[in-house]
C-alpha positions in Angstrom: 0.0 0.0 0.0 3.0 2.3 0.5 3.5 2.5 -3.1 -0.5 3.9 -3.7 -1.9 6.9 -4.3 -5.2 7.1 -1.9 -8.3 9.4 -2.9 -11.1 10.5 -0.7 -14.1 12.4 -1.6 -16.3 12.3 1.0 -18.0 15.8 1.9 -20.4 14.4 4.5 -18.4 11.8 6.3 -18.7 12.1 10.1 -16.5 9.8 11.1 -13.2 8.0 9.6 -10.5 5.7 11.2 -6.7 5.0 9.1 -4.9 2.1 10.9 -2.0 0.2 8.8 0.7 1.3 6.1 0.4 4.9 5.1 0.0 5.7 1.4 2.5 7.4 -0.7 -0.2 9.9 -0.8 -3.4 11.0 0.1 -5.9 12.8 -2.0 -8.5 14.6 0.5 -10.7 17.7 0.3 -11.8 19.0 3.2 -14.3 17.1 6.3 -16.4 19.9 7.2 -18.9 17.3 8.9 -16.2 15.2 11.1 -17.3 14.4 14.4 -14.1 12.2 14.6 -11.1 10.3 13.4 -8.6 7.2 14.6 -5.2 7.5 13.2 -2.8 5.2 14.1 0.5 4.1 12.7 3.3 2.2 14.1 6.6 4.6 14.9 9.0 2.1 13.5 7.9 1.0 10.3 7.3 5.0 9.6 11.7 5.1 10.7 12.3 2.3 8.6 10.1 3.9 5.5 12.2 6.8 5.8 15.6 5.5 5.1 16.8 7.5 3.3 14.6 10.2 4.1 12.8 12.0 1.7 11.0 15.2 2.2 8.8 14.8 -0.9 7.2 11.3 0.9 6.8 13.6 4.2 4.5 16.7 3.0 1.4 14.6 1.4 0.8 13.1 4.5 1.5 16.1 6.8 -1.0 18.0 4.5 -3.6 15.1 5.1 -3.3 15.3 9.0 -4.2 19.3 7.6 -7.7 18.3 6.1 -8.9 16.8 9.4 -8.8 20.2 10.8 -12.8 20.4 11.4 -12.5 17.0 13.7 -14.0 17.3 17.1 -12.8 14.5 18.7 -9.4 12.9 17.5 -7.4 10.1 18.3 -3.7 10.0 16.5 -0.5 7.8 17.6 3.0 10.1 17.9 4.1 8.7 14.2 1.9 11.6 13.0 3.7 14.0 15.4 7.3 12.9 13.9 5.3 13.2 10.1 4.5 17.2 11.0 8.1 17.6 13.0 9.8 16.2 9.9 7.5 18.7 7.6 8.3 21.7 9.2 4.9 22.9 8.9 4.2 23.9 12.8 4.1 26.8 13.2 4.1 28.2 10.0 1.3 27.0 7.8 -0.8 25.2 10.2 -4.9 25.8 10.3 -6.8 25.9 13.7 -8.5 23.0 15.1 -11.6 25.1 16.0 -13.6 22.3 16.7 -11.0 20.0 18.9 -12.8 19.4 22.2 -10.9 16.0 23.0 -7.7 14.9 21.7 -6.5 11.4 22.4 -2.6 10.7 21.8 -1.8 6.8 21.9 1.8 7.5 22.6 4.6 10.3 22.4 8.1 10.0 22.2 9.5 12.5 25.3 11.5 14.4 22.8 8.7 15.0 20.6 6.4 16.8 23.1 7.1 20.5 21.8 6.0 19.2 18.5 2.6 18.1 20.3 2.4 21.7 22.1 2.4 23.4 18.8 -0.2 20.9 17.6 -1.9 22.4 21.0 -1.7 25.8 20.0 -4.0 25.5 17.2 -6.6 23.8 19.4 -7.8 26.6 21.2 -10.9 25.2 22.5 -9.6 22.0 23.6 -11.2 20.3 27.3 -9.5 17.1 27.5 -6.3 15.3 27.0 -5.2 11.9 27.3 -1.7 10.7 26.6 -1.5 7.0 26.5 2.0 7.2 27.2 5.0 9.3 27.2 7.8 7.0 25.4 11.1 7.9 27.2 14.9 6.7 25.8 16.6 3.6 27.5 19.3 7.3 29.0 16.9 7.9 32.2 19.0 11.3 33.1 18.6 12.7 29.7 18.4 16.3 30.1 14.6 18.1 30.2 13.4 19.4 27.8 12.5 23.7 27.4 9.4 23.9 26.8 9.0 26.7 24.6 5.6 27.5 24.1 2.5 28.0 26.2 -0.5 26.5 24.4 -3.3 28.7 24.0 -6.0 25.6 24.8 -4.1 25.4 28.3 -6.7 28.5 29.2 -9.8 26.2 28.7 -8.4 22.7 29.5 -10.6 21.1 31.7 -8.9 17.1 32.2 -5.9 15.6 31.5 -5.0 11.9 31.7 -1.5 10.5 31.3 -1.5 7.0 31.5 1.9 4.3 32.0 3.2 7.0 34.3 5.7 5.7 36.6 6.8 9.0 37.9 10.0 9.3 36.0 11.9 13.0 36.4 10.9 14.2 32.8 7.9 12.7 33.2 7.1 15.1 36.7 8.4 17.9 34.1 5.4 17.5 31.9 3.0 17.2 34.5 4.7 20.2 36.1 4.2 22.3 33.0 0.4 21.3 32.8 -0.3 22.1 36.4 1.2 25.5 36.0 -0.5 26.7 33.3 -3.6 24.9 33.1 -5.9 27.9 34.2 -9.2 25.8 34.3 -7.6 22.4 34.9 -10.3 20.8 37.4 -9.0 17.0 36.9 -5.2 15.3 36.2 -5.5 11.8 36.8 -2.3 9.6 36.8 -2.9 6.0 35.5 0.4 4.4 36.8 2.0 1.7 36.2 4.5 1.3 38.9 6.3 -2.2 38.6 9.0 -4.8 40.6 11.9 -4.4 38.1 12.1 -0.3 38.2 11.4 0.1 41.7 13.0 -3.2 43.3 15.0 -5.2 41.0 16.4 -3.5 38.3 17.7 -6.4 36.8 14.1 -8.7 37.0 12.8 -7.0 33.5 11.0 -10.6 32.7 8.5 -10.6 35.9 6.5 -7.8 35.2 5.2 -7.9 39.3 3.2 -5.4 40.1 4.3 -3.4 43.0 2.2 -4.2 46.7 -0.8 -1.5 47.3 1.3 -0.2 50.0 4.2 0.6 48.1 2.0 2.1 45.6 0.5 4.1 47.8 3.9 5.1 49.2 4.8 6.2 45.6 2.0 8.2 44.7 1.8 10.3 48.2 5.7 10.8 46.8 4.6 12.1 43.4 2.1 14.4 45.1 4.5 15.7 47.8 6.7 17.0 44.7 3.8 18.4 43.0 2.5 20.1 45.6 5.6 22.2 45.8 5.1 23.7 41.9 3.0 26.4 41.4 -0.6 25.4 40.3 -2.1 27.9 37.8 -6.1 26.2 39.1 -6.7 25.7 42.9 -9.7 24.1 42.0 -7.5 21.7 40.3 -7.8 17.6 41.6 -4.9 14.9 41.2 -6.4 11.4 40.8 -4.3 8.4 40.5 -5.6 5.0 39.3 -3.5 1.5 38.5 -3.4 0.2 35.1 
């Protein structure tokens, strides 16, 4: 399918989910009736289709993520987030996302996440966030990230998930950045995924235990003792935490 040309012309469609290879190309007017979309491609059969890489193969499918621009609720996995990185095209040519209300990320490399808060700033009127999971390198003390820019949707946010959080320093630096500028935050929930090997045994990576309820309990009073001394942009603003 990689080597196809695909053409949509569907002026009424509501709804429309792309899961698989990506086309060479994609042939799309606009969706002015999307309710929402499900895009989802694996990150490293995107890597491996761009050796060499070659900007031509990069802009059809950045301008396609363009058309969906009327979508209200949108679920997209962080291949699409390298696609518009690679593109170049945030923050210059981008349209708004008017309609975005929820926007549902399946995962996100750690070093890609100012690529998703430019994608932010063109959804002003975004309420809810979910982040399935914030990929992190095997190089644990990797410097934080700057975060340069302050999304305009982070006035109106109302919830934010991040789940398979474990409470890793860069990880605390996201939530961090939320929790200060998030005027009208009123829920962050914290789906964690705390297990033996990160917190115990470092060198048991095939057991997979789950941590005891105590020691889960010990780790998230941790995580709230550290975010309780950041600044918090809401008062009204409640941390939930819940096992995966």
């Amino acid at each position: 399918m990689e080597d196809l040309k695909v053409k949509i012309e569907a002026p009424n469609l509501m709804s429309f989910t792309f899961r698989g290879k990506l086309p060479e190309d994609f042939v799309v007017d606009s969706f002015p009736l999307l309710h929402d979309a499900d895009l989802f491609y694996n990150r490293g059969d995107l890597e491996s289709r761009l050796r060499p890489f070659d900007k031509s193969r990069i802009h059809p499918l950045s301008k396609f993520v363009m058309k969906l621009c009327n979508v209200k609720v949108l679920k997209i996995s962080g291949a699409y987030f390298k696609i518009l990185e690679l593109a170049k095209v945030l923050p210059t040519c981008f349209p708004t996302f008017e309609n975005l209300i929820h926007l549902e990320v399946y995962y996100i490399c750690y070093l890609q996440m100012n690529t998703l808060l430019n994608f932010l700033e063109f959804s002003p009127n975004l309420e809810s966030l979910v982040i399935g999971m914030v990929e992190l390198s095997c190089h644990r003390d990797e410097e934080a990230l700057t975060f340069n820019i302050v999304p305009r949707c982070l006035e109106c946010l109302k919830s934010i998930e991040i789940q398979k959080f474990n409470g890793w320093p860069r990880e605390m630096k996201v939530v961090e950045f939320v929790l200060k500028h998030a005027r009208s935050l009123q829920t962050l929930i914290l789906e964690t995924s705390y297990t033996a090997e990160n917190y115990i045994d470092p060198k048991a990576r095939h057991t997979r235990k789950n941590l005891k309820p105590k020691k889960v309990e010990a780790l998230n009073k941790q995580i709230m003792m550290q975010l309780g001394m950041s600044p918090w942009a809401s008062t009204g603003c409640v941390i939930k935490f819940s096992s995966s």
